[in-house]
Residue, then its C-alpha position, 0 to 999 in steps of 0.5 A: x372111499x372107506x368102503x362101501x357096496x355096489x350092485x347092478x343087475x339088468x334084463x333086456x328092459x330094465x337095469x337096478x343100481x344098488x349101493x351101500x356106503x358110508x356118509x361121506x361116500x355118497x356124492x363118490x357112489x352116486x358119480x359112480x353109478x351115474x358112470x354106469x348109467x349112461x355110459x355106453x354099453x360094454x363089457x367095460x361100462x362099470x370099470x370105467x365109472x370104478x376107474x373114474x371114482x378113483x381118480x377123483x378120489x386121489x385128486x380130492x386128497x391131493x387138492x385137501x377136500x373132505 
């Protein structure tokens, strides 16, 4: 990614998702924060998505996407 901004916050009811990216980013922000949507709750839960966003990102650069 070229950069970019994520937020969460969240109460006992509810949790909002904010990011701010480039164009390009969007389909790498939205799989981040579906990420830490629906995984499990943990203290973990955001790392995993940021870690997976990663990951993805270097195999689309070594597979030659855009």
């Amino acid at each position: 990614m070229a950069g970019g901004n994520f937020e969460m916050d969240y109460d006992q009811e509810t949790s909002y998702f904010k990011g701010n990216c480039l164009a390009h980013d969007v389909v790498d922000i939205f799989n981040m924060m579906a990420d830490c949507a629906l995984e499990p709750r943990s203290v973990v839960a955001a790392n995993v998505g940021a870690e997976k966003n990663k990951g993805t990102h270097a195999l689309e650069s070594l597979l030659g996407g855009d």
